[in-house]
Every structure is written in structure tokens, then in C-alpha cells.
Phi, psi and omega in degrees: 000302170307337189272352187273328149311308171297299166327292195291355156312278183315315187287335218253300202289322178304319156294311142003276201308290199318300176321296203295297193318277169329299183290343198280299181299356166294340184314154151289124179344301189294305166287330159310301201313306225285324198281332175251014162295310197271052155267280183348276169290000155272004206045027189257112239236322178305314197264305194298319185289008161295272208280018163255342169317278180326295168316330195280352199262337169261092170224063162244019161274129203276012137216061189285304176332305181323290166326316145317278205311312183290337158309344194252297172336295177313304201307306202262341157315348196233031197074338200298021204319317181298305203281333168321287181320275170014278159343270194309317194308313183273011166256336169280339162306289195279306206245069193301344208274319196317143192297346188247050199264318169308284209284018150287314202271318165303317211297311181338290206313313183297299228273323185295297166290351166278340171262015169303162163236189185298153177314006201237003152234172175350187189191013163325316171281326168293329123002270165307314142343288194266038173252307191293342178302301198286357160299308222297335186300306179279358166270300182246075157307349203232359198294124163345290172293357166321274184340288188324297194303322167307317173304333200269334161325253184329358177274314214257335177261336161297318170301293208295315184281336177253056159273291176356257167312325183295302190311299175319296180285351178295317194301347189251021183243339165266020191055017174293078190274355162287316172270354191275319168303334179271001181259345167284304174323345180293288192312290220309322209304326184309291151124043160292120201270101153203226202258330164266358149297322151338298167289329180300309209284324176262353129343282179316292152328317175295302180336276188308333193280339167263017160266007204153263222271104187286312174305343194269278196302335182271310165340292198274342188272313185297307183301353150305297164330290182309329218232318187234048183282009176250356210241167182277336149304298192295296167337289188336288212282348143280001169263304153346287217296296169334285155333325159311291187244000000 
């Protein structure tokens, strides 16, 4: 008897929903549009993307372009960042002319770097970010949002270098010193002055001075000296390098 209750529950909302899904597309266009402008602008993002679904699926309605956009909007506004892009793509797809089709060509790039993750895993999406930025650039140079789109670059590159630099030091904690240098020597050549650039060089210094190689490790112990001369790396790794050779 009770499980014959939960059915007749489950089957009574399922129809419901069906019901509520029919009337809402029995609606006229202009009113579905109208109803899911004010979701929208209540933030309520979940309910307007039922009914821009819709509009979009009507699409010689003069507002279905909106309706694209805001849909990929509602998507990022609510985190959905994979179904946002999606969103935009077919609104840059279909409607290239749309008057907000630049901040669609921005939303990528933002949706693409919030899901980047930290240097210490892959980096597809950071990637993918500053790919998509530099679309957004070279399509609108001139854009309100350039200054932004450049911050979020340069942000998505600095994570790619201490990608770097994490890939070096794993390799100089497994004694690999050929691979642990080529991803430092990478990170040093940029000449960016911080802390992983910091780290590259005196990795790199230990490297050469326990191959060795003296012309290398001083090479790399004076530019510490030059660039980081207060900090406790550099003390270590001159005190090394002395006792050393």
C-alpha cells in the first residue's frame, strides 16, 4: 500500500511538470520572453532558463538572439560554466551580429579560467583561457573589457609557469637533474622577479653545483645574489656553493 502511494505521488508531479512544460509552450513567444526577462532579472536563473529554452527553440523570433545570450548568462551566473560556453558558442554560431556578441567571446575566457585549476594539476583549462582571451582581443581591441581580459591572461600564465616550476621540482626531488632543468631553465629565461622565479634558480644552482659544474652554479649563485640578495635561499645555496668548490 505504501509503495503504491509513492507511485501515485511520483507519477501526480511527473504529470504536473508535463502539464506546467505544455502550458508554458502553449504561451505566446512575447510572453514566455516577458516572464523569463523577469526570472532573469530577479535572479532567479534556474526558472528563466526553462522559458529562454524555449524561446530559442522559436528561432525566427525576433528574440531569440537574447534569449541565446541570456541563456549561456543564467548557465554562468549559476556556475554551469561547461553548459554557459556551449551557450555562447551557439550564439556566436548563429547570431554573429548580436549587439553583446563581444561580452559572449569575454564569457568563454572567464568561464574557462574559473575552472581552471591550481598549478599542481593539469592546465587544459588555463590554456584553453588564454586562448580564448586572445580571441576575445583580437576581435574587439578596443573593448571596454581589454584591461580585464589582459589581467585574466596574465594571471592564466603565471599558473602555467608555476606549473613549471612545480614539473622541475618534482623532477630534482627524483634526481632527474636534465628534466628537472629544462622546466627551470624555462620559468629563469622569462626573467620574471618573484618567488618562483626565486626557486627556479636555486634549484638550478643546487643542480649544477651537485653535477659539478662550477661555471653553471656560480652563474646561477650570483644572480641570486643580484636579484634575491636577503632571503635564505640564497644564503643556503652560497654557502653550498663555497664548501663546494
Amino acid at each position: 500500500m505504501k509503495k503504491l502511494l509513492i507511485l501515485a505521488v511520483i507519477l501526480a508531479t511527473a504529470l504536473s511538470g508535463c502539464s506546467s512544460g505544455r502550458a508554458r509552450r502553449e504561451m505566446p513567444i512575447d510572453q514566455r520572453m516577458a516572464i523569463a526577462n523577469d526570472y532573469y532579472e530577479a535572479g532567479n536563473y534556474r526558472k528563466a532558463i526553462d522559458y529562454y529554452i524555449d524561446v530559442v527553440f522559436e528561432r525566427r523570433s525576433i528574440h531569440t538572439p537574447l534569449a541565446q545570450f541570456r541563456l549561456g548568462e543564467s548557465y554562468f551566473n549559476m556556475g554551469r560554466y561547461d553548459d554557459a560556453v556551449f551557450e555562447y558558442r551557439e550564439l556566436i554560431r548563429l547570431f554573429p551580429e548580436f549587439d553583446q556578441i563581444n561580452i559572449a567571446y569575454f564569457r568563454i575566457g572567464e568561464a574557462m579560467h574559473r575552472q581552471s585549476l591550481s598549478a599542481h594539476y593539469s592546465q587544459e583549462e588555463t590554456q584553453a583561457a588564454i586562448e580564448a582571451f586572445n580571441i576575445f582581443l583580437d576581435r574587439f581591441p578596443f573593448d571596454e573589457k581589454k584591461d580585464e581580459a589582459i589581467s585574466y591572461i596574465q594571471d592564466a600564465q603565471h599558473t602555467l609557469l608555476e606549473k613549471k616550476y612545480l614539473n622541475g621540482y618534482i623532477y630534482y626531488k627524483l634526481f632527474d637533474y636534465s628534466a628537472a632543468l629544462l622546466y627551470l631553465d624555462e620559468v629563469i629565461e622569462i626573467g620574471i622577479r618573484d618567488e618562483i622565479d626565486r626557486k627556479s634558480r636555486y634549484y638550478a644552482a643546487r643542480i649544477h653545483i651537485e653535477r659539478g659544474d662550477q661555471e653553471k652554479a656560480r652563474e646561477m649563485v650570483d644572480s641570486l645574489q643580484e636579484y634575491y640578495p636577503d632571503t635564505r635561499m640564497t644564503t643556503r645555496v652560497t654557502r653550498l656553493y663555497n664548501n663546494s668548490f
